[in-house]
C-alpha positions in Angstrom: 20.4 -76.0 34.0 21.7 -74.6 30.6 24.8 -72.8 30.3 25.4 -69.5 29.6 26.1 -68.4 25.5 28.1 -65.6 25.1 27.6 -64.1 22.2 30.4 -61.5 20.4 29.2 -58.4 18.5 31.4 -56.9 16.8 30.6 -52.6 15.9 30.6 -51.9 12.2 32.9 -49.8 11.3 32.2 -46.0 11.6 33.1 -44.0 8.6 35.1 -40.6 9.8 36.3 -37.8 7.2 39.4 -36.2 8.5 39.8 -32.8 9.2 42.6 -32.2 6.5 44.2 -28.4 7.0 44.9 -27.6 3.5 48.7 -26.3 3.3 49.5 -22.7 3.5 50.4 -22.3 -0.6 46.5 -23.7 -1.3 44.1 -21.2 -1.9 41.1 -21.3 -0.1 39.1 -18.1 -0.1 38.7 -17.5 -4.0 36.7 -14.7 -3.8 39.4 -13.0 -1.9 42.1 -14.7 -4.6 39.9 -12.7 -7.5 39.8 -9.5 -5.8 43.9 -9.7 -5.9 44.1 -11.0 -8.9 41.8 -8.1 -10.4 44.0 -5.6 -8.8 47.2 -6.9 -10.0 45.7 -6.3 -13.3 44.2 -3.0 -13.6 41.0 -3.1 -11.0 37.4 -4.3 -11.4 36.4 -2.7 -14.4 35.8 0.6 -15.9 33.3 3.3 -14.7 31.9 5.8 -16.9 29.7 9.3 -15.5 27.7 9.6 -19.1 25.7 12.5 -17.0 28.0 14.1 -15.9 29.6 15.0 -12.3 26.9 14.0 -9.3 25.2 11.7 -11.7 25.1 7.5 -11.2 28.6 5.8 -12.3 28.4 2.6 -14.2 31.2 0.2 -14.5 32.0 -2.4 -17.2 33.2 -5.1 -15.3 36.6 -6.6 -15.4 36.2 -10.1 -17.6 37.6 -12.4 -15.0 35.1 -10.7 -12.3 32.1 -12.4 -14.7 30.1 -15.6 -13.8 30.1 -18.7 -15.3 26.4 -18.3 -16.0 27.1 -14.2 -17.6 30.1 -15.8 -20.0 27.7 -18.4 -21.3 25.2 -15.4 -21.9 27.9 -13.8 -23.9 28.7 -16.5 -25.7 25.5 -16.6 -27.5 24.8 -13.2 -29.0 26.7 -10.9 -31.4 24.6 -8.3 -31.0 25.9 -5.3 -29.0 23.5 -3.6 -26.9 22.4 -7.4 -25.8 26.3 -7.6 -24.5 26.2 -4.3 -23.1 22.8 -5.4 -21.0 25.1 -8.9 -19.8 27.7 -6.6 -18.5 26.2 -3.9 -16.9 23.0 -5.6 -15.6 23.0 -8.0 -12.5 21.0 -9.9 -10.8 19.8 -7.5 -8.4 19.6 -4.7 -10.8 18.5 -5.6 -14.1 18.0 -2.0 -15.1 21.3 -0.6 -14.9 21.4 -0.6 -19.1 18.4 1.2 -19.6 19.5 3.9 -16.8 23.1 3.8 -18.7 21.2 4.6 -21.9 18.9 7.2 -20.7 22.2 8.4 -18.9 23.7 9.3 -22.4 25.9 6.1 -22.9 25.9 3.9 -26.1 26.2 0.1 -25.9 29.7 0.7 -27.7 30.8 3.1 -25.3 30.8 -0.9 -23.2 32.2 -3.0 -26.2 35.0 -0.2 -26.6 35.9 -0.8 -22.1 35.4 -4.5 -23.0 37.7 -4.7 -25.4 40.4 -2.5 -23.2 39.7 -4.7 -19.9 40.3 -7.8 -22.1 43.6 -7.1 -23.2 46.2 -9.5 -23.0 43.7 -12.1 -21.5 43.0 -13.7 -24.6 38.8 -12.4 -24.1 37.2 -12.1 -27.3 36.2 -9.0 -29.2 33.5 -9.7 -29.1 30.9 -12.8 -27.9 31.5 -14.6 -31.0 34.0 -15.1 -33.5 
């Protein structure tokens, strides 16, 4: 009669990623640390009514409330009423500019809010210098 083998297995090694609670002076909801950050500085943006009382308000937005993707945009034109359509037009509504426009306002009616939103950031005049 043979003997018994034992044979040993050892388990590989199972790789875990710890749950790590971040401290309480890390930020973890940015969006949330932009809207207090935009508020501490003025708000969003600025709205215009170029149609008057009861008509649609548009609003230059604040430049730290911008994209990555709508910076990079900026950053390659000069031209103002292309700037104009970068800040007011979104994703979801890519006609606010032409309603702005048909509205009354002037693309530097939005380079003149741009220009007062940037203040003290450092934001540039204009997309190019």
């Amino acid at each position: 009669m043979t003997e018994p083998v034992t044979i040993a297995v050892e388990a590989a090694p199972v790789a875990m990623t710890p749950v790590v609670q971040a401290p309480a002076d890390v930020i973890t909801d940015l969006a949330a640390f932009r809207e207090q950050g935009i508020e501490g500085m003025g708000g969003k943006g600025i709205s215009f009514q170029p149609g008057g009382p009861g008509t649609e308000v548009f609003t230059v937005p604040h430049p730290l409330m911008l994209d990555d993707d709508q910076h990079e945009e900026l950053n390659q034109t000069l031209n103002t009423p292309a700037i104009a359509r970068i800040l007011l037009n979104t994703p979801g509504d890519p006609d606010v500019y032409t309603r702005f426009r048909a509205a009354g306002g002037r693309s530097g009616d939005v380079m003149i809010a741009w220009r007062r939103l940037g203040e003290g950031l450092g934001a540039p005049k204009s997309a190019k210098r």
